[in-house]
N, C-alpha and C positions, 0 to 999 in steps of 0.2 A: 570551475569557479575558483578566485585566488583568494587563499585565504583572507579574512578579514582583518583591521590590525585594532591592537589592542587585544591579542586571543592571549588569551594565561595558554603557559607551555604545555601543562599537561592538559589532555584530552579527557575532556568528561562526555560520555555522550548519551542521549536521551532517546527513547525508541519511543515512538505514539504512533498508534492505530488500532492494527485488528490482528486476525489469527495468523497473517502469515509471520507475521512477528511473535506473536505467543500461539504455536502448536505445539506446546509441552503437553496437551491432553492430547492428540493424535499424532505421536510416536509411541514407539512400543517401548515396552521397559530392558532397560541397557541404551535407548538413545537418545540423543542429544536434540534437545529444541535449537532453535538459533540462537538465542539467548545462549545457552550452554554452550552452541558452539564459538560464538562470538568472543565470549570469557575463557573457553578453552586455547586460541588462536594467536589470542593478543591482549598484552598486560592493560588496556583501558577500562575505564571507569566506568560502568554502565547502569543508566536508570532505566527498568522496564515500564511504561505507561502504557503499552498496547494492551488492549485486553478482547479475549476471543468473542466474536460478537458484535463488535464494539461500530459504530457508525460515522458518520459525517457528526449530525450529533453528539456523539456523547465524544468527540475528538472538542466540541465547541464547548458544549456544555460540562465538562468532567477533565478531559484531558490535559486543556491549556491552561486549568488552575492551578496548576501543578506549581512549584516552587522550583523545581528543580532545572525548567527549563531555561531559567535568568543567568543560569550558573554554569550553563553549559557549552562546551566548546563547539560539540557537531551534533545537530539536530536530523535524525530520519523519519520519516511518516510513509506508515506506507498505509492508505483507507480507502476506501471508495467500495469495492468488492459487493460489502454488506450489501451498500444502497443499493448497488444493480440487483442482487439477488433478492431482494425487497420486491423491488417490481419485474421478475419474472412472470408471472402472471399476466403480464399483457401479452408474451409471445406465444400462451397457450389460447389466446381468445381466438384464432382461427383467422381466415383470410379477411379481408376486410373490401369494403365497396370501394374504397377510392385511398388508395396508398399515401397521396398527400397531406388525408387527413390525418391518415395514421401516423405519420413522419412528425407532421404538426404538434400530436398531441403528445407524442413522447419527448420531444422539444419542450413543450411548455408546462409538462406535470412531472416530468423527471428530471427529466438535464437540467433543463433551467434554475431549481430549487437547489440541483445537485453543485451545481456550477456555481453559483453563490455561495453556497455553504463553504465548499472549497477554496475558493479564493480566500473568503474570509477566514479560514486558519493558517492560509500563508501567509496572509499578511497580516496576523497575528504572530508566527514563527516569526518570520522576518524582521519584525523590527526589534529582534534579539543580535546581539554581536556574536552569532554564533553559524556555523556554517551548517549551510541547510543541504538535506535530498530527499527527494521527491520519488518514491517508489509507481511506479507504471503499476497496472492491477493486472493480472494473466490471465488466462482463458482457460487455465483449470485442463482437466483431464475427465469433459462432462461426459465422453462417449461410454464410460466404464460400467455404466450403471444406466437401466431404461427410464430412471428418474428425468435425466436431464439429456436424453439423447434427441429428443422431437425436439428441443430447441436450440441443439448444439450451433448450429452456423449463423439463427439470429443470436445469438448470446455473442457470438463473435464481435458483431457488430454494434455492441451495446459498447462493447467493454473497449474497443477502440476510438468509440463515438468519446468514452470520459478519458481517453489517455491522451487525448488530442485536446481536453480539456487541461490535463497536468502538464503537457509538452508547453502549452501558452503560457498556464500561470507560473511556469517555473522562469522563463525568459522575461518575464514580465516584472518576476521578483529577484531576481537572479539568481537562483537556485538549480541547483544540478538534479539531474534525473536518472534513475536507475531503471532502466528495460528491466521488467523480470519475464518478460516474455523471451528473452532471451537469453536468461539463467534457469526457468523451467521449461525443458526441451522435450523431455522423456518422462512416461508415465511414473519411472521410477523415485521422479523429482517428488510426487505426489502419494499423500498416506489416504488418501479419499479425492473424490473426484475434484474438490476444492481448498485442500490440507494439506501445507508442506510437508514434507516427510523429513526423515534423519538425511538421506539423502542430500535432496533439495535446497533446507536448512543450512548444510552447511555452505553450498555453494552459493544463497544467499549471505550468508554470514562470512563468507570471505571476499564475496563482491563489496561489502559494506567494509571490511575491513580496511581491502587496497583504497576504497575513497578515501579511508581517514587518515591515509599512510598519506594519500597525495594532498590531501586538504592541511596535513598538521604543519 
């Protein structure tokens, strides 16, 4: 995406979402959250809005009140995660009589609300003069623990069903997308089955950087 014009020179930039952006509680002591490492890397200006937990929701209702976002040069959101894990619980109800229903109903009680939701904060980001990215949600490191191992490969499929949801609304808005499925590769990347680590962090945090290198 080419920069927008009218950008003030120096780089302010605004984080909104959830905990892959704020895992300052799931690193250990001596390491570096992405925040930390992002301010360790590179002399830019950074507001943290993500907050661990935090959902499609409270991104609409909490997040985009924020002031800080009018003022700012590159906007990242990375969300979505929560809401899949939210409705986990449908991939434990067991086989089902007729698959189309099933496909059906996760269309129109998940995705669909989810898919809405989301559009509606990018096109709430967007119509800021500030250059936008769109963080992709990863598939975590569920095998590690027998918690989330019985639904490791439909959880695959959840979390690809909403990144093909971000892939859209980013070309739609014109906003740039960040794979982090292919910044978290190795279980090292992760501090719990669902939790950036120091690791991980930083290699999100300097995938973010080089976009603001190429965006500024």
């Amino acid at each position: 995406m080419e920069q927008k014009t009218g950008m003030v020179c120096m780089s302010y930039i605004t984080l909104l979402g959830d905990s892959i952006i704020d895992n300052k509680t799931y690193v250990q002591k001596g390491e570096l959250s992405v925040l930390e490492h992002l301010e360790n890397i590179s002399e830019y200006e950074y507001t943290q809005l993500a907050f661990d937990g935090d959902t499609t929701l409270n991104v609409l209702n909490g997040q985009l009140l924020s002031p800080a976002i009018a003022t700012s040069s590159h906007l990242v959101l990375s969300i979505g995660g929560n809401d899949l894990l939210q409705n986990l619980s449908f991939l434990y109800e067991g086989p089902v009589d007729k698959i189309n229903d099933a496909v059906a109903g996760v269309q129109q009680y998940i995705f669909k609300p989810l898919e809405q939701r989301f559009e509606t904060i990018i096109q709430r980001l967007s119509s800021h003069r500030a250059n936008l990215l769109l963080c992709t949600v990863y598939e975590g490191d569920l095998g590690r623990t027998d918690e989330f191992r019985d639904v490791l490969d439909s959880s695959k499929i959840m979390v690809s069903s909403f990144n093909d949801t971000v892939y859209k609304t980013a070309s739609k808005y014109n906003a740039d997308v960040l794979e982090l499925r292919h910044i978290f590769t190795s279980p090292e990347d992760y501090a719990n089955p669902i939790e950036p680590s120091h690791i991980g962090g930083e290699k999100l945090a300097q995938a973010i950087t080089d976009w603001i290198q190429k965006t500024s």
